[in-house]
N, C-alpha and C positions, 0 to 999 in steps of 0.2 A: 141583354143586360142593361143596356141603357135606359129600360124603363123602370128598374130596380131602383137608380140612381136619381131619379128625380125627384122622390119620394123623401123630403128628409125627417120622415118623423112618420108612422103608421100604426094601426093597430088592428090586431086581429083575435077573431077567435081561432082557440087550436084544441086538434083532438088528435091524441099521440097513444099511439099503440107499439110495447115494444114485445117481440117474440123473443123466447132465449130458448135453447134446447134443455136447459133443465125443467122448464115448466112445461103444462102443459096445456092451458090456456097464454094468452096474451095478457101483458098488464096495457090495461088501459085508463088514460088520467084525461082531463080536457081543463079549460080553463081560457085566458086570453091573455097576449101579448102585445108589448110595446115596443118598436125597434125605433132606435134614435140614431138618423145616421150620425157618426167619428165620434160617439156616446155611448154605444151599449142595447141591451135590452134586457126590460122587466119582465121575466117569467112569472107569469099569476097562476098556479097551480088552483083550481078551486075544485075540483071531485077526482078521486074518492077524497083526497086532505085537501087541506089548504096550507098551503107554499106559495113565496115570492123570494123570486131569488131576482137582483140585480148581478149581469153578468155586463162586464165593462171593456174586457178582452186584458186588463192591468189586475182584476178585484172580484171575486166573485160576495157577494152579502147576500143573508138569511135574513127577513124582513118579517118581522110579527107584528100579529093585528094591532098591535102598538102603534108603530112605524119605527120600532126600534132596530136599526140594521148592527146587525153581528158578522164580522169574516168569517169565511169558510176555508179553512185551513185546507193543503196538503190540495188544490183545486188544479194542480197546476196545467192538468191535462185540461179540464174543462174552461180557462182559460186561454189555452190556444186555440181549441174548437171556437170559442165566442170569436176572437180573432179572427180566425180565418172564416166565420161567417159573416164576420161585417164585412170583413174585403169582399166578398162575394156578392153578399147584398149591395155594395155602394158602387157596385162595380171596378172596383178597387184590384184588380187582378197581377200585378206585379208579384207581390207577394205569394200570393196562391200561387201561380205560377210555376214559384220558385222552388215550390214542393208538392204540386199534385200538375197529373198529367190532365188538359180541359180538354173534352170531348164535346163539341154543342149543335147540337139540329133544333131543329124546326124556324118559324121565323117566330118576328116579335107578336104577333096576337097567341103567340104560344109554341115555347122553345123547351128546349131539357138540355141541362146541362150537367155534364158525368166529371165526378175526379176520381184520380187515383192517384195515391202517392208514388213519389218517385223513389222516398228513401226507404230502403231497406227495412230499417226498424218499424217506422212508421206503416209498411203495406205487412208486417208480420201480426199486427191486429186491425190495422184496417183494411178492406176489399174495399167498396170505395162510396162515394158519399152522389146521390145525385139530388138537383133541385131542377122543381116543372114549377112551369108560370106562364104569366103573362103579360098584362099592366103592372100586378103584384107576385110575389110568391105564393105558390097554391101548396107547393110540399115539399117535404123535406124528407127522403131515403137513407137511412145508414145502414150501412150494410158491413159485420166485422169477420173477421176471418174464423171466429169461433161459432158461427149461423146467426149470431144474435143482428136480429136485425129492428131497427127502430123506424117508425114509420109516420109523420107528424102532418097533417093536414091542416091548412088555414083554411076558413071561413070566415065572409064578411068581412076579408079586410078593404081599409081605409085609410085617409089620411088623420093622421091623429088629433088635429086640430089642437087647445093649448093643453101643455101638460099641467098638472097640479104641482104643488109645492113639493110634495112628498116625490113624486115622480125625481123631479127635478134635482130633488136632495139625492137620490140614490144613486143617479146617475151622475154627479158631479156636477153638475147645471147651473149655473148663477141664477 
């Protein structure tokens, strides 16, 4: 985890496949990401649509080829996932801690680490969530107690070097 946390700013490309037992293919979307550590991250949806969401862990915003950001109402679940995955990424583990069980192998050129919830409510839809890495994040597993399982690989990530104005505005950034 320590090498999650040195990283304060990255970017990757992501190719996210999720399974649900009603379909019977996968949805699959790809596009790239920006994780700003105690900031957030820009989900750039670009195939098959094009989506940007700014997810902040306080705000999630819908982001058009404008650069016009709109709230996304009623988010509230998808703002605690953001949360608890910046704790995660910045190595920030108190918090998670405090509501999912950490399971962690292998060493730092390449570790996985498993959560699962402790609370009741919380393990009644989710089984549980793992992330594999090494310098960076390579993937992201969720896994929910209804089969639906999401499945999100990075490529190419990197240090993000500087962010743009617009980045900067979504995120709340001076």
């Amino acid at each position: 985890m320590n090498q999650l946390s040195q990283h304060t700013a990255i970017r990757a490309n992501f190719t996210q496949q999720r399974q649900t037992p009603a379909l019977n293919q996968p949805q699959t979307s790809s596009g790239q990401l920006l994780f700003v550590t105690g900031h957030g991250m820009l989900w750039q949806v670009q195939q098959p649509y094009q989506q940007t969401l700014a997810l902040t862990g306080t705000r999630t915003l819908r982001i058009d080829a404008d650069g016009r950001m709109q709230a996304v109402r009623n988010e509230r679940g998808v703002n605690q996932i953001s949360q608890m995955l910046q704790g995660m990424l910045t190595g920030q583990l108190d918090e998670v801690e405090r509501q999912f069980n950490v399971q962690a192998n292998g060493i730092a050129a390449q570790w996985n680490l498993r959560f699962t919830p402790k609370q009741s409510r919380v393990a009644q839809v989710l089984r549980d969530i793992q992330l594999d890495g090494g310098m960076y994040l390579q993937r992201i597993r969720i896994d929910m107690q209804d089969s639906t399982q999401t499945d999100i690989q990075m490529t190419d990530t990197r240090d993000a070097g500087p962010l743009s104005t617009q980045e900067k505005h979504a995120l709340g950034l001076p």
